[in-house]
N, C-alpha and C positions, 0 to 999 in steps of 0.2 A: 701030938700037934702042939706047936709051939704058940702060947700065948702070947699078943700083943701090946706092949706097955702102953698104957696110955700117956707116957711120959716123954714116950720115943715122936717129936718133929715128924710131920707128915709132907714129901714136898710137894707143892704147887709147881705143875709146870706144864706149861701152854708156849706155844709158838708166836712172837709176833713179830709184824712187818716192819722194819727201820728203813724209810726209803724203798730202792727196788729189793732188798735184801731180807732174808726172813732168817730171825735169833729167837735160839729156844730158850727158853727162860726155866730157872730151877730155884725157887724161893722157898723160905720156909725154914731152912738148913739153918739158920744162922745160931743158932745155940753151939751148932758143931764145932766153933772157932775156925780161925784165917787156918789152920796150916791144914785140919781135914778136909773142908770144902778145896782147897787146892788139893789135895789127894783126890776129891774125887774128880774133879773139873780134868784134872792129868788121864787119870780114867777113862773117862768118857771121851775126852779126845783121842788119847789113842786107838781105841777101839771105832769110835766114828770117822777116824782118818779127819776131824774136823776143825777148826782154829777153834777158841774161847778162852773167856775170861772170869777173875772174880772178881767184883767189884761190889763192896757196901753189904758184902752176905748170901747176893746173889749169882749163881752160875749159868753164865749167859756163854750159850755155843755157837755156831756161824751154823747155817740154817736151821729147817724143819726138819728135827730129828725127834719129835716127842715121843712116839711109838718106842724108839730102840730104847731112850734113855729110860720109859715106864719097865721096860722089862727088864734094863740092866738092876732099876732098885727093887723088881720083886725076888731076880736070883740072889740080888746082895744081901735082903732083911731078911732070908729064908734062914 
């Protein structure tokens, strides 16, 4: 079993409401620099078929997708 760095960013990511509209939010990441967090942000869109963006370190996707994106980073960190 693969041991966990303690060094390795943990993301934060909760779902919140912008108006009638619900953005999942992915914080945390920002050690990874602008061009990985777009790596992943590309990722998770295409696999959620969903719009987002990165801005200031944070990966914010167009709705409430916290569930899929938890499980896309525990198959990623495995």
């Amino acid at each position: 079993m693969k041991k966990s760095n303690p060094q390795t960013p943990k993301p934060k990511i909760y779902a919140e409401k912008r108006g009638a509209n619900q953005v999942t939010i992915i914080s945390g990441l920002h050690t990874y620099g602008e061009q990985r967090l777009n790596d992943i942000a590309k990722d998770l869109k295409t696999l959620l078929g969903a719009g987002g963006t990165v801005k200031n370190g944070i990966i914010e996707i167009q709705g409430d997708k916290t569930a899929q994106i938890k499980e896309w980073f525990k198959r990623e960190t495995k």
